[in-house]
C-alpha positions as CSV (number, residue, x, y, z in Angstrom):
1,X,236.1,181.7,135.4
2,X,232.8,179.7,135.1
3,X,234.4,176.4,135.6
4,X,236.1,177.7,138.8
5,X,232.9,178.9,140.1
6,X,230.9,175.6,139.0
7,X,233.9,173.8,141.0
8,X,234.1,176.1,144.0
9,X,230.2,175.4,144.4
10,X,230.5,172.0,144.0
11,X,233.2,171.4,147.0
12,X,230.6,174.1,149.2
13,X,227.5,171.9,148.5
14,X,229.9,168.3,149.5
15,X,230.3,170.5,153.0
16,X,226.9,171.6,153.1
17,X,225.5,167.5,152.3
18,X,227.8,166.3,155.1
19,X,226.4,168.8,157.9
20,X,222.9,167.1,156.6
21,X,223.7,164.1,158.4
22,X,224.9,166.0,161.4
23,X,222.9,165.2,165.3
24,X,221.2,168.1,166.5
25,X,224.0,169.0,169.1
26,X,226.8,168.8,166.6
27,X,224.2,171.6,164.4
28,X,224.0,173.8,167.6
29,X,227.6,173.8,168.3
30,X,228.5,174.7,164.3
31,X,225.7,177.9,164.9
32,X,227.3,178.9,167.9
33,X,230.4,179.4,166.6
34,X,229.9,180.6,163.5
35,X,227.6,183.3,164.8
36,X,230.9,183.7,167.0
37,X,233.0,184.1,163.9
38,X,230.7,186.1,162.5
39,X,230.0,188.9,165.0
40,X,233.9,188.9,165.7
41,X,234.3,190.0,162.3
42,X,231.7,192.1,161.6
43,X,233.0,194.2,164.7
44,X,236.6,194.2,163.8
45,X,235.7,195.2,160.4
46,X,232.1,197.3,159.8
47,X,232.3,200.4,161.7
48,X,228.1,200.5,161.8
49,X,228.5,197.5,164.0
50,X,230.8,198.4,166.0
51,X,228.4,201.5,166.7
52,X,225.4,199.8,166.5
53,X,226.4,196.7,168.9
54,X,228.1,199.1,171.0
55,X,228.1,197.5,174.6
56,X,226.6,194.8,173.4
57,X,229.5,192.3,171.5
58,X,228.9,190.0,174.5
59,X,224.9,189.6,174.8
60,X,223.3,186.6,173.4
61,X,221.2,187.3,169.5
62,X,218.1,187.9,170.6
63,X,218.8,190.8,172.7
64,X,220.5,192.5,169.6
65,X,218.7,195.0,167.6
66,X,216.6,194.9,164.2
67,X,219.0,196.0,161.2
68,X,215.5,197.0,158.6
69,X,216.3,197.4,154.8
70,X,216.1,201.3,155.0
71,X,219.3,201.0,157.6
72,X,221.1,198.6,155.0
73,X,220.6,201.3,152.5
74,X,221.3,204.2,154.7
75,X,224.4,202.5,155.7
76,X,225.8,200.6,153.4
77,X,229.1,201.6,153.1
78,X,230.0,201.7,156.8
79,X,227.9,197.9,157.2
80,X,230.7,196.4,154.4
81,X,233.6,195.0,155.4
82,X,235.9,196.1,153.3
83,X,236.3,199.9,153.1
84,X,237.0,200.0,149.7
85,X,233.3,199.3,148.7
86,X,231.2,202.6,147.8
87,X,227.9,202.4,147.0
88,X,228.0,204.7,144.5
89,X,230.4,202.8,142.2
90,X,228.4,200.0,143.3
91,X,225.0,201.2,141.9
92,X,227.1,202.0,138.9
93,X,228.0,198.2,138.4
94,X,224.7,196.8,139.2
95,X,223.7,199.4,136.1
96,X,225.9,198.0,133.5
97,X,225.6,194.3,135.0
98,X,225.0,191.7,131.5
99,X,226.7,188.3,132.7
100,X,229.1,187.1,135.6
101,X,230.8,190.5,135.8
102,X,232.3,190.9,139.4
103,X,232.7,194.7,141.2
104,X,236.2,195.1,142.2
105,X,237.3,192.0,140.3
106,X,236.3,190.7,143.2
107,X,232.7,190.7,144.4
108,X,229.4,189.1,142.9
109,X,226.7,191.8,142.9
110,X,223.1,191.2,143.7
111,X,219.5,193.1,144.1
112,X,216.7,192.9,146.4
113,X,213.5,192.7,144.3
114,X,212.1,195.7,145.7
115,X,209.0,194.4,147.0
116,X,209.1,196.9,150.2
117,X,210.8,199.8,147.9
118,X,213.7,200.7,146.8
119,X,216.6,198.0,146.3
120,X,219.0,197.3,148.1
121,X,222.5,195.7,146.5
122,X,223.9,192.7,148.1
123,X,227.5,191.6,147.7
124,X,229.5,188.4,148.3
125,X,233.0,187.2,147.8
126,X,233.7,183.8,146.1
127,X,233.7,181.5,148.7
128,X,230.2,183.5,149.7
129,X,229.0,183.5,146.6
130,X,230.0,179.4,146.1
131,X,228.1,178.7,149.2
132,X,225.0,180.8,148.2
133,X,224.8,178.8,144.6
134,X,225.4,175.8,146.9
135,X,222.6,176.4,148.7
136,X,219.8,176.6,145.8
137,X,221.2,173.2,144.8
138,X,221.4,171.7,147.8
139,X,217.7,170.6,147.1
140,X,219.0,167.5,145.1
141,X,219.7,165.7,148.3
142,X,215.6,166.6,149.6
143,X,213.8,165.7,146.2
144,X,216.0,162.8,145.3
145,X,219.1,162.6,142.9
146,X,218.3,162.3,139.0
147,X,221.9,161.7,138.0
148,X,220.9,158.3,137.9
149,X,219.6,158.8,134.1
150,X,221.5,157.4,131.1
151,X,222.1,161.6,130.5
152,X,222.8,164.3,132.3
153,X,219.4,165.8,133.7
154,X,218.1,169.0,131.7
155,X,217.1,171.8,134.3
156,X,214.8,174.5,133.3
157,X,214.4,177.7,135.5
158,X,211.6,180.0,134.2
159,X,212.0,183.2,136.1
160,X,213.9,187.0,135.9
161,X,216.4,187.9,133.5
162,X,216.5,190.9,134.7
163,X,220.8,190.9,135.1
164,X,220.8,192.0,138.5
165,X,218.3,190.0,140.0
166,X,219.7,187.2,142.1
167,X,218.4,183.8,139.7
168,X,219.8,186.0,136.5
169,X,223.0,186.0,138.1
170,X,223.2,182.8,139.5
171,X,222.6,181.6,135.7
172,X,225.1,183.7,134.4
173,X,228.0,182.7,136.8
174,X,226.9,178.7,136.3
175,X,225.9,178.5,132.7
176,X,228.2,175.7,131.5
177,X,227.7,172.5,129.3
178,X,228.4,170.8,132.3
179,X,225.1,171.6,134.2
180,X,222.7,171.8,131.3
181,X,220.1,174.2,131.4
182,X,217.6,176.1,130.1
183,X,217.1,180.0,131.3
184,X,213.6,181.3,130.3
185,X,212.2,184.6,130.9
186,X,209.2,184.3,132.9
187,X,207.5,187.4,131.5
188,X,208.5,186.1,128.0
189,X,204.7,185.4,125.9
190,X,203.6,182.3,127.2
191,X,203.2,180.3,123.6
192,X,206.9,181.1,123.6
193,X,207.7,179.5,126.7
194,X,205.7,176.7,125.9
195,X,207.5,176.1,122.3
196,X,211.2,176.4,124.3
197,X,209.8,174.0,127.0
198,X,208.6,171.1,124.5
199,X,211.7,171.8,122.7
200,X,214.3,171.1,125.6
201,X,212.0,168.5,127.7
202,X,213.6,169.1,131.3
203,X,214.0,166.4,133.6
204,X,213.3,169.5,136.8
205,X,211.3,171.9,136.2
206,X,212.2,175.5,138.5
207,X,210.1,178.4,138.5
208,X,207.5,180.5,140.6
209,X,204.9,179.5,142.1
210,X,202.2,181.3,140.1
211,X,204.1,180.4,136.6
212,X,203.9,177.1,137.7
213,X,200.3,177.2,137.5
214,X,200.1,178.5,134.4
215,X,202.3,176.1,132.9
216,X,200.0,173.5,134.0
217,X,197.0,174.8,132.8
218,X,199.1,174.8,129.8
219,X,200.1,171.2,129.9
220,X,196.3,169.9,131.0
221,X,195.4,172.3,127.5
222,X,197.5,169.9,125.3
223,X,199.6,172.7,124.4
224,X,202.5,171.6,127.0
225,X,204.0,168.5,126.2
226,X,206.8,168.0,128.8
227,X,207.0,165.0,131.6
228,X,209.8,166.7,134.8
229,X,210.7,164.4,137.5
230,X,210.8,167.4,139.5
231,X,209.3,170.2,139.6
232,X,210.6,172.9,142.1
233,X,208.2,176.1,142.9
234,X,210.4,179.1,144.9
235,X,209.8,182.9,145.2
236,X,206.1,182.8,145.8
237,X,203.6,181.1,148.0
238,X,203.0,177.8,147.1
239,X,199.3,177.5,148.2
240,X,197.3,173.8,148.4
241,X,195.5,174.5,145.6
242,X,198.1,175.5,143.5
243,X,199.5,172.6,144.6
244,X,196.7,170.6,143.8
245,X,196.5,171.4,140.0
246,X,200.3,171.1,139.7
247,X,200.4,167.5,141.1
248,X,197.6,166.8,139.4
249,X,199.3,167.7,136.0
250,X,202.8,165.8,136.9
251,X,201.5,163.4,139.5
252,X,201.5,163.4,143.2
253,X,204.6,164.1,145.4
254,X,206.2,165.4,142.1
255,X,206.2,169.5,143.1
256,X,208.8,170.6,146.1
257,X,208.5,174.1,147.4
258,X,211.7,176.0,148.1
259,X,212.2,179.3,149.8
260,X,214.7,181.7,149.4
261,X,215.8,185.8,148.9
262,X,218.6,187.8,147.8
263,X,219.8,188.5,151.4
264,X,221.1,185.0,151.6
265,X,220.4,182.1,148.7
266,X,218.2,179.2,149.4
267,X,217.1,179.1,153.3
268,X,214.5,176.0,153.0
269,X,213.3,173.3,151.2
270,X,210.7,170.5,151.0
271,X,212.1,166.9,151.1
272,X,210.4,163.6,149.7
273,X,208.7,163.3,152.7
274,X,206.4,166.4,152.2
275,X,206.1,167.8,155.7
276,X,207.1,171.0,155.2
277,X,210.6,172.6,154.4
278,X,213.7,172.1,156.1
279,X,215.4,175.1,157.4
280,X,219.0,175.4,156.4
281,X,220.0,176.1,159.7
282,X,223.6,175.7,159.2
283,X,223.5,178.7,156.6
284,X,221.0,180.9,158.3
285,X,219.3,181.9,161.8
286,X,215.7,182.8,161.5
287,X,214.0,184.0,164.2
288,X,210.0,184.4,163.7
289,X,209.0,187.0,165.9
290,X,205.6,189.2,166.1
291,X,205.5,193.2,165.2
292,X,207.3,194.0,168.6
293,X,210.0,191.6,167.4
294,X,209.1,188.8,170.2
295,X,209.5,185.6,169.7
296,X,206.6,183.5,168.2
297,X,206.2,179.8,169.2
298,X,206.2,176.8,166.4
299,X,202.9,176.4,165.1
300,X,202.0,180.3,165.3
301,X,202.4,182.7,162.2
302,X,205.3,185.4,162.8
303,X,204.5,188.9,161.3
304,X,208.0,188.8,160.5
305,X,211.5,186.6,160.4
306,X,214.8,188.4,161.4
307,X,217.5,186.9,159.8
308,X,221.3,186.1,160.4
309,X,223.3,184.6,157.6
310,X,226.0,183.4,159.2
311,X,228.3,182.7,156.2
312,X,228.5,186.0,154.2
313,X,231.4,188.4,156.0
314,X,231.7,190.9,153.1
315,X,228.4,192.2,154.3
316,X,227.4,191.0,157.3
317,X,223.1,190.6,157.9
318,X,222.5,190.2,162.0
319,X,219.1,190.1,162.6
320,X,218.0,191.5,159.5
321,X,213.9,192.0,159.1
322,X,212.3,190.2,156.3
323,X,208.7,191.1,156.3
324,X,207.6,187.2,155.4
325,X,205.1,185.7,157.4
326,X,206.5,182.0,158.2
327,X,205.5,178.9,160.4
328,X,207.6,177.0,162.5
329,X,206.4,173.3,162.5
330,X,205.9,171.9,165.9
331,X,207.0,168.7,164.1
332,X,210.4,167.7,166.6
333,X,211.7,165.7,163.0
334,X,211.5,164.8,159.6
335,X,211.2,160.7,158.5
336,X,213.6,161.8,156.1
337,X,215.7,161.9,159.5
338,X,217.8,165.6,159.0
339,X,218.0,167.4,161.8
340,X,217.3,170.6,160.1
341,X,213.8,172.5,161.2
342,X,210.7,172.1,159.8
343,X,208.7,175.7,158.2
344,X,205.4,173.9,157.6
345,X,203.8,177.3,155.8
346,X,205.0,180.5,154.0
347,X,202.2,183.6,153.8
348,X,202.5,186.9,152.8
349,X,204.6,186.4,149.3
350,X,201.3,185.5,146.9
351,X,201.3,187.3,143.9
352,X,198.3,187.1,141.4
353,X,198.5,186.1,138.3
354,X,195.9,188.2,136.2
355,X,193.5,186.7,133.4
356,X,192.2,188.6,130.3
357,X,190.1,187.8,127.7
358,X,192.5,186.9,124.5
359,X,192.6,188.7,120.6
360,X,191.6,185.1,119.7
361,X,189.0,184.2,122.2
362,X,189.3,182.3,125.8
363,X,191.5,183.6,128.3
364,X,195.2,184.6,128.8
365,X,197.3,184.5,132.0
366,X,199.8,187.0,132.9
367,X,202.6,186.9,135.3
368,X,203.3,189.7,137.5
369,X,207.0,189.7,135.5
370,X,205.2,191.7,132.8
371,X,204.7,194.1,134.7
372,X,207.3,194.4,137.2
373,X,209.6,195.0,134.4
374,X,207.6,198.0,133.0
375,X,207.2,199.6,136.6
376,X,210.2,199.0,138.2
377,X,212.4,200.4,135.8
378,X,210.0,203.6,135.8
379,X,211.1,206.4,138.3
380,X,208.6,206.2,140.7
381,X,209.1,206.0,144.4
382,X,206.7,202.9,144.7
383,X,203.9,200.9,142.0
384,X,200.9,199.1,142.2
385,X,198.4,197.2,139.5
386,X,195.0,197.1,140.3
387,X,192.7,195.1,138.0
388,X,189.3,196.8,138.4
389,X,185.6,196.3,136.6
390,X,187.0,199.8,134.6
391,X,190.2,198.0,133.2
392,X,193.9,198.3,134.9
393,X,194.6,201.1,137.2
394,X,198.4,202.4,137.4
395,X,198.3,203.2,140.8
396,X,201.9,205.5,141.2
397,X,203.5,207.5,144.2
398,X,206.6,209.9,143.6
399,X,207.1,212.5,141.3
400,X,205.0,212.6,139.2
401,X,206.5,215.2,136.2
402,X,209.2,212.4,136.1
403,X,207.1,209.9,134.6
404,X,205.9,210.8,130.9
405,X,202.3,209.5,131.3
406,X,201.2,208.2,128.1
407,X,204.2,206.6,127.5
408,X,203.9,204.6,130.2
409,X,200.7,203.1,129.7
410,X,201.9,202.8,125.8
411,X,204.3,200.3,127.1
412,X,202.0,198.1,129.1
413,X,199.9,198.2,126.2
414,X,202.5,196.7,123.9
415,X,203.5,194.1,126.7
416,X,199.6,192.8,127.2
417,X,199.5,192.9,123.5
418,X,202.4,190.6,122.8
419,X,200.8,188.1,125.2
420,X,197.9,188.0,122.7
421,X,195.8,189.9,124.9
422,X,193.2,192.7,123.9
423,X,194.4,195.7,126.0
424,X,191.9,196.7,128.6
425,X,191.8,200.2,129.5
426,X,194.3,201.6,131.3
427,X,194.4,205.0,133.5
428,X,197.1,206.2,136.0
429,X,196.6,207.1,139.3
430,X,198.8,209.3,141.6
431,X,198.9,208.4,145.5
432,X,201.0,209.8,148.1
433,X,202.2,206.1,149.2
434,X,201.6,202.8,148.0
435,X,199.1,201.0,150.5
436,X,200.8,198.5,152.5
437,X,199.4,195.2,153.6
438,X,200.4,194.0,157.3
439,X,203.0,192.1,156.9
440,X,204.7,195.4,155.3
441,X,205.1,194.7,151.9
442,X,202.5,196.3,149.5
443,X,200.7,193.8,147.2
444,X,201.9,195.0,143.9
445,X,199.3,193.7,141.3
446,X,195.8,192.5,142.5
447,X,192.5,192.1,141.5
448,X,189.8,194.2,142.8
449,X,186.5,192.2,142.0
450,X,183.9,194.0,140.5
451,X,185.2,197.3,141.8
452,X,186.2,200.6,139.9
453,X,189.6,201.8,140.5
């Protein structure tokens, strides 16, 4: 079943390189028919559209309204297309998910991160799903092929194994001898990913944008030994000065940002040329729009992007809010001469990496994985972890006799510890909500400089 998928992707990502090379009025035409196609479908087949759209199947996109998260969850099973989806039984798969299992014998299962709450599941079929693990390796034509080594390249991707989460599954239902790779846990102790690394030597390096950092502190340390070609940052802002310290690790023009979310695959990514990210238009429409959902011109930060994917039918996403904060480049091309729009800045996704004095002296980074595996699996309506002058603050909305206490902070302990880290002190706080920033989301772990909790 792996091989079929690995082939099935391969054919999608020979489609998606030839509408690369497409003029900008062949591009337009493909968008306005597939938008076509999928509207059609999505009318004839979800009964929340047909409800939702109602009088509307024949106005242009923009006049459309906002589908939010809370209305995918709300809805889900009417917002499928096929009828025999249930969300409960889907929940249930998502729970026992462990590799390339499929619900129905049918469907590939994915998870929002749950940045803006609860999560919500997303499904494709196999053609859907081909063209979404197309999509994240559709970079290869923007950073430049490395088939031209005497080997196959060696990829590494340090990020979630969490089995639900959307780079976990796309690793499960590729992992092959054919595409060699390396899957490391990005909340894994760091001396451990820095053995595996120097072990395998990648030829591409793939991970977050904050990891990325900390693997270069880690290679400028001496501790790091490997030399990518590539190194490709996704999930996080990607800000000049992390920048700067990655390229100044593996050398200029080596690091390519990508962007990308479990409502879709891979929308953008950075070409050779560096001016910013091309929009897969031919997979996606993204409209960046201000809080009243009006359109924001090129060059001006949106508070939000509503999003279309225009090739997933099992589950259709019109104008769907994603609470990222993009830029449209007023750029009207790329040297690299595709015809695919420019995002020349993503803000609103930084995470911070926190630093604590080590058992063994100096200083120890730690990625927000840590402890979104701790918190997200605890049942708590929302989390946050605030890094005070007192120590680490729990900061916890919900119900709170669900959550046994000192457990809890027991098993943050043990995680800081087995990063070689002298636990700070750590206290639990109950709120009625988890603050939110303005772009929506809430900024889950942060640093509040010389500041009690």
């Amino acid at each position: 079943m792996t091989y079929r998928t690995i082939v099935a992707m391969m054919l999608a990502l020979r489609q998606l390189r030839q509408r690369e090379r497409w003029s900008r009025p062949q591009l337009d035409a493909y968008r306005a028919q597939a938008l076509h196609d999928l509207r059609a479908h999505a009318y004839a087949h979800s009964p929340f559209y047909r409800e939702f759209h109602a009088g509307l199947a024949d106005r242009p996109l923009h006049e459309l309204p906002v589908l939010t998260k809370a209305m995918l969850q709300a809805h889900s099973a009417d917002i499928v297309t096929n009828r025999a989806i249930r969300p409960a039984d889907v929940a249930a798969h998502v729970a026992q998910i462990r590799g390339a299992e499929r619900f129905l014998g049918r469907y590939f299962v994915t998870a929002t991160s749950g940045t803006t709450g609860e999560p919500a599941y997303l499904l494709y079929n196999q053609r859907e799903w081909a063209t979404m693990l197309a999509s994240f390796t559709r970079y290869e034509r923007h950073v430049g092929s490395l088939w031209g080594l005497i080997q196959r390249p060696r990829m590494a991707v340090v990020a979630s194994t969490t089995p639900w989460h959307m780079s976990a599954r796309v690793g499960a239902t590729v992992r092959s001898s054919v595409l060699p790779m390396l899957r490391l846990d990005v909340g894994a102790p760091v001396e451990q990913l820095v053995q595996r690394l120097n072990q395998w030597q990648p030829h591409l390096l793939a991970t977050y944008a904050s990891m990325a950092g900390i693997l270069a502190d880690e290679q400028q340390a001496g501790h790091l030994q490997i030399h990518p070609r590539r190194i490709v940052s996704t999930a996080e802002v990607l800000t000049p000065e992390l920048r700067t310290r990655v390229e100044a690790t593996w050398g200029q023009g080596s690091l390519f940002n990508q962007y990308g979310a479990s409502e879709g695959g891979a929308y953008a990514v950075e070409c050779s040329a560096h001016r910013g990210l091309h929009l897969f238009e031919d997979l996606v429409i993204f409209e960046v729009v201000d809080e009243t959902n009006r359109p924001v011109a090129p060059g001006e930060f949106g508070a939000k992007v509503l999003l279309t994917v225009l090739y997933n039918h099992t589950q259709p996403l019109i104008r769907y809010e994603l609470t990222d904060s993009v830029r449209l480049s007023t750029q009207p091309s790329c040297p690299c001469g595709c015809a695919f729009r420019l995002i020349d800045h993503i803000q609103g996704r930084q995470e911070e990496v926190l630093r604590f004095p080590a058992a063994t002296g100096g200083t120890v980074a730690v990625h927000p994985m840590v402890f979104y595996r701790i918190l997200d699996a605890a049942p708590v309506a929302g989390w946050q972890v605030a890094h005070t002058a007192d120590g680490l603050c729990l900061r916890l909305s919900g119900d709170q006799g669900a959550v046994d206490e000192p457990q809890l902070v027991a098993s943050v302990r043990r995680a800081l510890a087995l990063q070689n880290i002298a636990p700070p002190p750590i206290t639990v706080q109950w709120r009625a909500d988890v603050p939110r920033g303005a772009t929506g989301k809430a900024a889950r772990i942060f640093r509040l400089h010389g500041q009690a909790a």
